[in-house]
C-alpha positions in Angstrom: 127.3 128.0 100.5 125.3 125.1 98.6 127.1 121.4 99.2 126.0 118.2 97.8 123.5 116.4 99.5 123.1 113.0 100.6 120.5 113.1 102.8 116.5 113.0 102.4 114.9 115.4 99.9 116.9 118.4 98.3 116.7 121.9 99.3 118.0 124.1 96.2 118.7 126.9 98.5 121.0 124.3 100.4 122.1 121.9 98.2 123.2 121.4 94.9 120.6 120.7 92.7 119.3 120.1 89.1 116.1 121.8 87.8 113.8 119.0 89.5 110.5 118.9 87.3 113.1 118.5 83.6 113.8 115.1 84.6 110.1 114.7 84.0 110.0 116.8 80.9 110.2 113.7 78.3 106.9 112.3 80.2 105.1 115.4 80.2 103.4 115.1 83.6 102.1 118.2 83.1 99.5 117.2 80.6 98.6 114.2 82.7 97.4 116.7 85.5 96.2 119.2 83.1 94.1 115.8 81.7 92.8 114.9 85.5 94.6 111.7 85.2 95.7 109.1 88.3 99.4 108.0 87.8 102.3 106.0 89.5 106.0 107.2 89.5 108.1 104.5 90.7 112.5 104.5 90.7 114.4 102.8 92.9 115.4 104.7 96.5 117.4 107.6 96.8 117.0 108.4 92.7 115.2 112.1 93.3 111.6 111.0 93.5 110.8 112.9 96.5 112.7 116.2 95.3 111.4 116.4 92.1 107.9 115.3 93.0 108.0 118.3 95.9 109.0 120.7 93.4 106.2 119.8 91.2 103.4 120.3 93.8 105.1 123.8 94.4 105.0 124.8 90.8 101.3 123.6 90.6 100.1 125.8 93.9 102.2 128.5 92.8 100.4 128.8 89.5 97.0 129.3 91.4 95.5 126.5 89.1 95.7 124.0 92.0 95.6 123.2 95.5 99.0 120.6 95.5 100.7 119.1 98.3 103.0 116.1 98.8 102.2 113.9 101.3 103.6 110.5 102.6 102.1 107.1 103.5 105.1 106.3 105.8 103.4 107.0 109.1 100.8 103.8 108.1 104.4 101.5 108.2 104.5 99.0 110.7 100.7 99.0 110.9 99.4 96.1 108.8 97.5 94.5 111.4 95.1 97.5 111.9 93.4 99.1 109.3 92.3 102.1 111.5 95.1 103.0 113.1 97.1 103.4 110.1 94.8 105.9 109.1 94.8 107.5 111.8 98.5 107.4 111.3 98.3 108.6 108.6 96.4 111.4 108.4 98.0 113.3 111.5 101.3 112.9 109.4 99.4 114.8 106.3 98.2 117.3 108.4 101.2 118.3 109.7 102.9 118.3 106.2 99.9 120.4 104.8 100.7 122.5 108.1 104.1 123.4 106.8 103.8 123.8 102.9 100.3 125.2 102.4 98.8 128.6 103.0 96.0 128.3 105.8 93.3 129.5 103.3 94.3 126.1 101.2 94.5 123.7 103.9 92.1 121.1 104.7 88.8 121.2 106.9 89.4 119.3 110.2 89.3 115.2 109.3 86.2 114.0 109.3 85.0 110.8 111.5 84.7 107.6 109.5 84.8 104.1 110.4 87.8 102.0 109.5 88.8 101.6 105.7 86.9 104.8 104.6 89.0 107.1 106.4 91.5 108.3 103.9 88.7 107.9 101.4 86.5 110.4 103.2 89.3 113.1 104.3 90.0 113.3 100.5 86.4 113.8 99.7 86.3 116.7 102.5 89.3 118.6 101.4 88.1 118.6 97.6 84.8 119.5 98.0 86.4 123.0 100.6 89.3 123.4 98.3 88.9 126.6 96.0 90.7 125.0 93.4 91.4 121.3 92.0 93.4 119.2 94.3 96.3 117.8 92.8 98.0 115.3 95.2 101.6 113.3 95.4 100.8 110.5 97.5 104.7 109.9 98.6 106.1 106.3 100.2 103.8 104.5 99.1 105.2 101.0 99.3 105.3 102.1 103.1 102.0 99.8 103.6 101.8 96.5 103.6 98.7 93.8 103.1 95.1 94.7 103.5 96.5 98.4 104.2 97.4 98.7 101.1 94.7 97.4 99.7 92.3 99.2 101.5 93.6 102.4 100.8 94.1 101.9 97.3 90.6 100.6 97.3 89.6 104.0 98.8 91.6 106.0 96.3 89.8 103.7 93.3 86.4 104.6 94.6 86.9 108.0 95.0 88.1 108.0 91.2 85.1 108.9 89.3 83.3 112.0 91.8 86.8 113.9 90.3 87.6 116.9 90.9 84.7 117.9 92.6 84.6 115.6 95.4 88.0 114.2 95.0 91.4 114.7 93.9 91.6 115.7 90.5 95.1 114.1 89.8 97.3 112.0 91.9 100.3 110.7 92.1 101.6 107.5 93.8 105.2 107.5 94.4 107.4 104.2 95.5 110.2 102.0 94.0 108.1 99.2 93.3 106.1 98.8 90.1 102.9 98.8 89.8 102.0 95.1 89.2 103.2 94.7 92.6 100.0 96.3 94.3 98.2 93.0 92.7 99.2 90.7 95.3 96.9 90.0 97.7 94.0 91.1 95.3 93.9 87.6 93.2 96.0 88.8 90.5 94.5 92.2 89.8 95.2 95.2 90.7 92.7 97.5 93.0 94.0 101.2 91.8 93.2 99.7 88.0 92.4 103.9 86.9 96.5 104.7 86.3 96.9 106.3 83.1 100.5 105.5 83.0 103.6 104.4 85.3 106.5 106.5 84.6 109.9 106.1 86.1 112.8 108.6 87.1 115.9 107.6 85.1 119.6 108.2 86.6 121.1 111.2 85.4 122.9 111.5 81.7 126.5 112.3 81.5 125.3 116.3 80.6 123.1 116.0 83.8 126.1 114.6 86.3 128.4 117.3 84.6 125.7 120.0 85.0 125.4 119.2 89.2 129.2 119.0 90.0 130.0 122.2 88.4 127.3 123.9 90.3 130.0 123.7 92.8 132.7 125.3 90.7 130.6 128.1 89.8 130.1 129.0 93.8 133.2 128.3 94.7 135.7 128.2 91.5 136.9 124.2 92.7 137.4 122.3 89.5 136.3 119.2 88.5 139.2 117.9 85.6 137.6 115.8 82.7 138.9 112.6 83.8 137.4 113.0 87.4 133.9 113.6 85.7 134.3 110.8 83.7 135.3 108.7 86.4 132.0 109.6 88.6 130.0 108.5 85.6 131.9 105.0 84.8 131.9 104.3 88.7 128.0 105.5 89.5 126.4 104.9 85.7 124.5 108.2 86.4 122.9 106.8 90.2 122.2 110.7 91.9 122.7 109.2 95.1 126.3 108.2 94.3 127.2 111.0 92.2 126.6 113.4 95.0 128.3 111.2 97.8 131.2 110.7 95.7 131.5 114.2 95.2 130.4 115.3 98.6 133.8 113.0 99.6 136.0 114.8 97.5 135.3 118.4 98.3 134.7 117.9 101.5 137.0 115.3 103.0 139.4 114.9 100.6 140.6 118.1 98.7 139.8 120.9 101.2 141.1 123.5 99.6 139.0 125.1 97.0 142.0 126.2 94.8 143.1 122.5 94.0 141.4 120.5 91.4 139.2 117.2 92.3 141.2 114.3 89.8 140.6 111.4 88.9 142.5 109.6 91.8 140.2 111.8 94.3 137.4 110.0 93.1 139.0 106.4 93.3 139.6 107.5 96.7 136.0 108.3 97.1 134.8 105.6 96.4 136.9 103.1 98.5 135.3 105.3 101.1 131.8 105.1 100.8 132.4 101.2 100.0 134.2 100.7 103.4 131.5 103.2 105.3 128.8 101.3 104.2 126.8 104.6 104.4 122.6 104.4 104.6 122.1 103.9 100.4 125.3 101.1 100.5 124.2 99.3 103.6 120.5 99.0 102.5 121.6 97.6 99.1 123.3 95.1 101.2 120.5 94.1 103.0 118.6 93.0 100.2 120.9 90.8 99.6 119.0 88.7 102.2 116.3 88.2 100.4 116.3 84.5 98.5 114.9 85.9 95.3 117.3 88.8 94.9 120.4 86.9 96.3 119.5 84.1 94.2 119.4 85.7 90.9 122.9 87.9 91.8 124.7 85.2 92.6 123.9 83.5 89.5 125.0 86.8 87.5 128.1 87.3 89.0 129.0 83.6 88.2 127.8 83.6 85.0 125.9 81.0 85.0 121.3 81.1 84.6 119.6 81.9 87.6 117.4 78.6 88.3 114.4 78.9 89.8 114.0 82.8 89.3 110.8 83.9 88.0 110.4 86.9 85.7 109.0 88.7 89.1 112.4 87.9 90.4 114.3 89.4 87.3 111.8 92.7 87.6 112.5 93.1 91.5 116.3 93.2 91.0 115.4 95.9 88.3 112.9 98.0 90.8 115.4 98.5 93.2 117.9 99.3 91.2 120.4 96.8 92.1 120.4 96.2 88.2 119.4 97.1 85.4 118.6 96.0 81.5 121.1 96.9 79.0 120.3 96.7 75.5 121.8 93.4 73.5 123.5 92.2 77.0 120.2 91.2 79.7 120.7 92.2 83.3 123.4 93.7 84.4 124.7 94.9 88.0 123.8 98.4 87.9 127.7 100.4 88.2 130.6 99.3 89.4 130.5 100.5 92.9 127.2 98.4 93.5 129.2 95.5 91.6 132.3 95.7 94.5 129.4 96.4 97.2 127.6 92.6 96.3 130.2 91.2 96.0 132.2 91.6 98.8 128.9 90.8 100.8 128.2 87.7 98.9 132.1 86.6 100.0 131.8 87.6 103.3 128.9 85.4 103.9 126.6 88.7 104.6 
């Protein structure tokens, strides 16, 4: 049986799960692919980017147009100081991802030798020119590198823009939380990846999208949701996946046991004092940000009402990229759901 997931990427054979690549639909990534273009697809953690983004590298191989893999930046964390070893990094972590997800007649050649800041440059070149079909590449955690890393590597990417798709990726993908203005620091202002064709973003899921997921679970196992418990998800989480499916992962499987009793309202107000005591992963690292002057500043401010002084419209944006707020319509910036609201600001009181 399927439960609700609240850790890493989904599995739909193991967890409940919506049909990844339509929360992509309205942007129609396909005909950014199908056009050879570079993009960035940026949402604050734990929102789906990985799942969705994994499914759509699946579709693509599976439709034998492309060669598509996801692969992830993270292994360069921690490594700011020296440019070739995060490559190096790096590119052990992609092989062992292309390892697992790609047939061995679509893998890579062996990495070729390069000097330091050319490396990821130069395996890319490799594996386009041996690929029997356009590469079409999700470059995942990319906000994992810091500095002249990042730079570098996005320098590399840049470079490698115009001998497309013959000697380079035909499409890619950069996936983080952060916008892309932030990949101008340290670059005088610019940017050094200045070929993305657009920045898209993975909204939180509508109220037809939450409803669709937790009845997943009543089809397989005939446990009810009542109409006030779904509406009460919704209120509490605004729609945040993460939330939605630890809320409900509480209820079913803490809470009410037994699959012949409906998950109410109260269940999820239950829930939800839960998670906010636990201080699980998602909860605890929204916390943490709390430390940082820019973002504590301009909460602070918000819950008391008063103008944030001092904040800079970078400050306002950060808040918003990692999804500790958001921008509603005739009202400014706004906590992002209630839970997040309690969350702060118990911190703030507690003195963090």
């Amino acid at each position: 049986m399927r439960f609700f997931n609240t850790a890493g990427p989904n599995d739909p054979a193991r967890h409940y799960t919506l049909p990844a690549t339509r929360r992509l639909a309205e942007e129609n990534v396909m005909r950014l692919i199908e056009q050879q273009s570079y993009f960035v697809l940026h949402a604050p953690r734990q929102t789906g980017k990985t799942t969705t983004m994994t499914c759509l590298v699946r579709e693509l191989t599976e439709s034998g147009k492309y060669v598509a893999a996801l692969i992830s930046m993270e292994a360069g964390a921690g490594l700011k100081n020296d440019l070739g070893d995060a490559e190096s990094a790096i590119l052990n972590g992609w092989r062992a991802a292309i390892e697992h997800s790609l047939p061995a007649d679509l893998q890579p050649p062996p990495w070729p030798d390069a000097p330091a800041g050319h490396r990821i440059g130069s395996a890319l070149d490799d594996w386009a020119e041996s690929a029997p079909r356009p590469l079409a590449l999700v470059l995942d955690d990319i906000d994992a590198l810091e500095d002249q890393t990042l730079v570098s590597v996005l320098c590399q990417l840049r470079s490698g823009f115009n001998c497309r798709p013959e000697s380079f990726p035909a499409s890619l993908a950069l996936i983080g939380w952060r916008e892309e203005r932030n990949h101008r620091l340290m670059y005088g202002g610019r940017t050094p990846f200045n070929v993305v064709e657009r920045s898209l973003t993975l909204p939180n899921f509508t109220p037809g999208e939450m409803m669709e997921l937790l009845t997943e679970h009543t089809a397989e196992t005939g446990q009810v949701f009542t109409a006030e418990a779904l509406q009460t998800v919704f209120n509490l989480t605004q729609g945040q996946p993460w939330l939605v499916n630890a809320l409900a992962k509480v209820c079913v499987e803490e809470l009410v046991k037994d699959i012949n009793l409906p998950i109410k309202a109260e269940h999820i107000e239950q829930a939800k004092e839960i998670l906010i005591e636990r201080r699980q992963t998602h909860l605890g690292q929204l916390a943490d940000k709390l430390r940082e002057e820019r973002v504590r500043r301009v909460v602070e401010a918000m819950l008391a009402g008063e103008i944030p002084y001092g904040a800079t419209q970078d400050d306002f944006e950060h808040v918003v990229d990692l999804g500790l707020c958001r921008k509603e319509r005739g009202r400014g910036l706004e906590i992002a759901n209630p839970i997040y609201r309690e969350v702060v600001t118990s911190t703030l009181l507690g003195g963090m």
